[in-house]
C-alpha positions as CSV (number, residue, x, y, z in Angstrom):
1,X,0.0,0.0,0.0
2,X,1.5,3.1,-0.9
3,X,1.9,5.9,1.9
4,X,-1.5,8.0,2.3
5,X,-0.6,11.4,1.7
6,X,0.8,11.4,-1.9
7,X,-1.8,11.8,-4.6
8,X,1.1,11.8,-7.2
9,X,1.1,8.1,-7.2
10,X,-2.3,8.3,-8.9
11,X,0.3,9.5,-12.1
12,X,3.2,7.7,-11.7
13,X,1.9,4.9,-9.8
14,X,4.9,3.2,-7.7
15,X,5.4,-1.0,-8.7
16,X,7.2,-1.5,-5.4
17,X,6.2,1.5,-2.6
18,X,8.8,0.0,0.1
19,X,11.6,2.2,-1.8
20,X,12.1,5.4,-2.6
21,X,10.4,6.6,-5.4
22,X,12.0,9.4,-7.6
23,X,10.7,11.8,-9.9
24,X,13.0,13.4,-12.3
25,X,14.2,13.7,-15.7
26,X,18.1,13.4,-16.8
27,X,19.3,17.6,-16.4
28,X,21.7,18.3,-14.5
29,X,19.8,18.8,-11.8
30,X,17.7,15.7,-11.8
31,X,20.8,13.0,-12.3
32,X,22.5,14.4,-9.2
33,X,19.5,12.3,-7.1
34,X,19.9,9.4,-9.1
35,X,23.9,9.5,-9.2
36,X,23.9,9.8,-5.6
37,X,21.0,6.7,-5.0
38,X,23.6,4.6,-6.8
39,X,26.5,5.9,-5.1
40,X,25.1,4.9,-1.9
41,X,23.3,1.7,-2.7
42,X,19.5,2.6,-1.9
43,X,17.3,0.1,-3.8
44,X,14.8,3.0,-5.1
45,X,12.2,3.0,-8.2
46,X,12.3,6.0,-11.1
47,X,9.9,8.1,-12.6
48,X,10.2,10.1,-16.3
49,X,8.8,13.3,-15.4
50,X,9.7,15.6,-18.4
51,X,9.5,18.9,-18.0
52,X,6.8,19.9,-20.2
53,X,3.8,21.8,-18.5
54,X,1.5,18.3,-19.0
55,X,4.0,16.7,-16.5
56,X,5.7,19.2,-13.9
57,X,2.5,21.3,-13.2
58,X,-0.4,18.5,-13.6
59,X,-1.8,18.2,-10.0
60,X,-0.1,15.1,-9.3
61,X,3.6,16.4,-9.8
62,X,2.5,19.9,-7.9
63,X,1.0,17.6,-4.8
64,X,4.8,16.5,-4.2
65,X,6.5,19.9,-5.2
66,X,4.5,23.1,-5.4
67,X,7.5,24.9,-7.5
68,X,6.7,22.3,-10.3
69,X,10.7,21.5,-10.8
70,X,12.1,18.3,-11.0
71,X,13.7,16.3,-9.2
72,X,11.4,15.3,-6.4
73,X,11.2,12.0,-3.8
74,X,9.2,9.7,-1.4
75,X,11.0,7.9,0.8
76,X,8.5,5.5,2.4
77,X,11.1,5.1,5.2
78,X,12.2,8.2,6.7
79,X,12.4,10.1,9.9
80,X,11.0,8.1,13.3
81,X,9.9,5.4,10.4
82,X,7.2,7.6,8.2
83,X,7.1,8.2,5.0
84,X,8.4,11.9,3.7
85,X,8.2,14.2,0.3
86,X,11.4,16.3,-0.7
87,X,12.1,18.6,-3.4
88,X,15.4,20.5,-4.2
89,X,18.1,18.4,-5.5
90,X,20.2,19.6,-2.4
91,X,18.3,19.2,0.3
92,X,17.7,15.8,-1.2
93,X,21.5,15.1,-1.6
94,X,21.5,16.1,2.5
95,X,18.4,14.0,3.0
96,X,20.2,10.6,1.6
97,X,23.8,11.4,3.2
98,X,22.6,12.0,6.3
99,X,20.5,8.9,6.3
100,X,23.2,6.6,4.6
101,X,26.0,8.2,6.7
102,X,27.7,8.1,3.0
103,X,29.4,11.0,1.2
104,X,28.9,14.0,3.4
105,X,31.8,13.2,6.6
106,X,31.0,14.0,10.4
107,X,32.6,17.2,11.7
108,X,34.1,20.1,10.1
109,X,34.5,18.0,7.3
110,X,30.5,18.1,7.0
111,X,30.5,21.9,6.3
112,X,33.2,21.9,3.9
113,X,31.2,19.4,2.1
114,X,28.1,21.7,2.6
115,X,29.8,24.8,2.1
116,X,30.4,23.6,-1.7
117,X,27.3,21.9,-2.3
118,X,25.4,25.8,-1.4
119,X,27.8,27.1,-3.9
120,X,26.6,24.7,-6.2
121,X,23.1,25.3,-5.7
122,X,23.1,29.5,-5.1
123,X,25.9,30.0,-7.8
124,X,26.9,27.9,-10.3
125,X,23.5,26.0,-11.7
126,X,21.6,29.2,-11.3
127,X,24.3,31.1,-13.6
128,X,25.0,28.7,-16.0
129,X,21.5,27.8,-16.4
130,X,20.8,31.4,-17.6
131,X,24.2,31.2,-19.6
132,X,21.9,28.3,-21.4
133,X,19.2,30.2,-21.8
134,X,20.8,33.4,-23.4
135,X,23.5,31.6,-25.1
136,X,21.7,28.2,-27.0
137,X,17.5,28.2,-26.2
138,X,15.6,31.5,-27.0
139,X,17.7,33.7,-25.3
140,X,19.9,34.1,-28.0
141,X,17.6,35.8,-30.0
142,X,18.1,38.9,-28.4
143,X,19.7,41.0,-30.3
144,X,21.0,43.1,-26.7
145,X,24.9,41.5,-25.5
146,X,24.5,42.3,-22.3
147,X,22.5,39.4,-21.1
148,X,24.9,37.0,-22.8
149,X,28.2,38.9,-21.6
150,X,27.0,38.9,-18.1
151,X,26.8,35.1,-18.2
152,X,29.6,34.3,-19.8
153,X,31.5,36.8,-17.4
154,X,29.5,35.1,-14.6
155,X,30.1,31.7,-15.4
156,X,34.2,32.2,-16.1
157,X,34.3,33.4,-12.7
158,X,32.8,30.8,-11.2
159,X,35.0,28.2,-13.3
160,X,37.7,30.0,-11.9
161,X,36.4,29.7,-8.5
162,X,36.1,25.8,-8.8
163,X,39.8,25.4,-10.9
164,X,41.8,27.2,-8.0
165,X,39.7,24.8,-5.2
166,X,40.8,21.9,-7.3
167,X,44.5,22.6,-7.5
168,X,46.2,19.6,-5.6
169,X,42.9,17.8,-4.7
170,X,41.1,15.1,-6.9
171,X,37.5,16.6,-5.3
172,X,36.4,19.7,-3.9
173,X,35.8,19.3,-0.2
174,X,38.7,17.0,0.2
175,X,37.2,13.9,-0.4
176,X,34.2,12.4,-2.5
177,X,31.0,13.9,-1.7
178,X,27.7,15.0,-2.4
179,X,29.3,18.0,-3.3
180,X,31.1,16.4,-6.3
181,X,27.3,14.7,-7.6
182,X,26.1,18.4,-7.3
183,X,28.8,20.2,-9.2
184,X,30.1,17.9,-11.7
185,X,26.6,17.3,-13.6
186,X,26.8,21.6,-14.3
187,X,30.0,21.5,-15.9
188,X,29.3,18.9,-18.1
189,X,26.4,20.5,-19.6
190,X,28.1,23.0,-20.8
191,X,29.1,20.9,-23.4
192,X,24.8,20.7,-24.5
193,X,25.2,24.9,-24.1
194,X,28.0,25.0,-26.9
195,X,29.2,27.3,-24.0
196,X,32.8,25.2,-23.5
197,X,34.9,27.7,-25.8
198,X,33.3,31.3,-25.0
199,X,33.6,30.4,-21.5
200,X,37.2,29.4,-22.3
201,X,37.3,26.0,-20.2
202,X,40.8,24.9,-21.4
203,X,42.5,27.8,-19.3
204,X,41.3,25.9,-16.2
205,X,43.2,23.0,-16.5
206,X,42.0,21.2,-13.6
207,X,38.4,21.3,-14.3
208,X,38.9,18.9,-17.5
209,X,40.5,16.2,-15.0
210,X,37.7,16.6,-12.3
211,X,35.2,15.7,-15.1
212,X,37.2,12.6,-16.0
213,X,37.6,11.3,-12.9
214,X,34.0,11.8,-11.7
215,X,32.5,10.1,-15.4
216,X,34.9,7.3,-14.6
217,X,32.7,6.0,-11.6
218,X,30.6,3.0,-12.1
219,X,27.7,4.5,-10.0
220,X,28.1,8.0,-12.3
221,X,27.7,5.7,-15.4
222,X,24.7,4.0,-14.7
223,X,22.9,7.3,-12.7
224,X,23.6,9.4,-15.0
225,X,20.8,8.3,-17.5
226,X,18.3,7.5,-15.3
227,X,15.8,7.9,-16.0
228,X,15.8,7.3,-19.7
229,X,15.1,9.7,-21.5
C-alpha cells in the first residue's frame, strides 16, 4: 500500500512503494538524485517526469512539489519510520547522506562538504542555467549583448572559483561527496550549451580532469541516465 498522503502516485503509480520513489528527468539537476542513489546503494524506483507543462504542473507532480521543478522523492522510510516528500536536489543530496552516513563526513568536514554543495546550488546552476538560456535556447535571439556577456563573465568566474579549489585535490571538499554529484553534472552541460569555448574551459586546467575522474565511476555511469530519456 502506498503511503497516504501522496496523490502523485495516482500519475506515476509506484510497482514497489517500500523504496524510494523518484521523480526526475536526466538535467543536471535531476541526475545528481539518481547519481547519488547509486553511489550509496539505496534500492529506489524512477519516474520520467519531463519537463513539459503536462508533467511538472499537472496536480499530481504539484502535490509533491509546489514549484513544479524536478527532481522530487518519497522515501516510504524516513524520519521516526514515516514516509516523507522532498524537493530540491540539495536538500535531497543532504536528505540521503545523512540517512546513509555516506558522502557528506562527520565534523568540520561536513561543512566543507556543505559549504560547496550551497555554492553549487546559489551559484553555479543558477548562472550557468541562464548562460543556457541566453547563449543556445531563445535567449539568444536577443539581439541586446548584455544578457549573454554577463553570463559568460559570470560563469568564467565561477569556473575559476572551482579550478583554484581543485589545485592539488582530486575533489572539492577533500574527499568524494555529495558536493562532487552536485557540481560535476553543471560543468558537463556546458558541453549541451555549446558554451565550452566562449567560456574558455581549457585555461582551467583542472576542471577537465575533475570531469574525467567523476564520469569514470561505475555508479556516475549507470545514474547518469536515469531515467531514460
Amino acid at each position: 500500500m502506498f503511503p497516504e498522503g501522496f496523490p502523485i502516485n495516482a500519475r506515476w503509480p509506484a510497482e514497489n512503494p517500500e523504496v524510494i520513489q523518484l521523480y526526475s528527468f536526466p538535467t543536471p539537476n535531476g541526475v545528481k538524485v539518481s547519481i547519488a542513489l547509486e553511489e550509496m546503494g539505496l534500492p529506489y524506483e524512477a519516474h520520467k517526469v519531463t519537463l513539459a507543462d503536462a508533467d511538472v504542473k499537472s496536480p499530481e507532480f504539484l502535490s509533491l512539489n509546489p514549484n513544479n521543478k524536478i527532481p522530487a522523492i518519497i522515501d516510504p522510510n524516513g524520519p521516526d519510520g514515516k514516509p516523507i516528500g522532498l524537493f530540491e536536489s540539495g536538500a535531497i543530496l543532504v536528505y540521503l547522506a545523512e540517512k546513509t552516513g555516506k558522502l557528506m563526513p562527520q565534523g568540520a568536514g561536513k561543512y566543507e562538504v556543505q559549504k560547496w554543495l550551497f555554492w553549487q546550488m546559489g551559484g553555479l546552476g543558477p548562472m550557468l542555467g541562464q548562460l543556457g538560456f541566453f547563449y543556445k535556447f531563445a535567449g539568444a535571439e536577443i539581439e541586446d549583448p548584455r544578457p549573454r556577456e554577463r553570463y559568460i563573465n559570470e560563469g568564467k568566474r565561477l569556473l575559476g572559483v572551482l579550478n583554484g579549489a581543485l589545485g592539488g585535490r582530486d575533489w572539492v571538499a577533500g574527499e568524494y561527496s555529495i558536493a562532487d554529484i552536485a557540481i560535476a553534472p553543471w560543468l558537463n552541460g556546458l558541453e549541451f550549451y555549446g558554451a565550452r569555448e566562449v567560456l574558455e574551459w581549457d585555461s582551467f586546467r583542472n576542471l577537465q580532469p575533475y570531469l574525467d575522474r567523476f564520469y569514470a565511476r561505475p555508479a556516475v555511469e549507470r545514474g547518469k541516465n536515469i531515467p531514460a530519456r
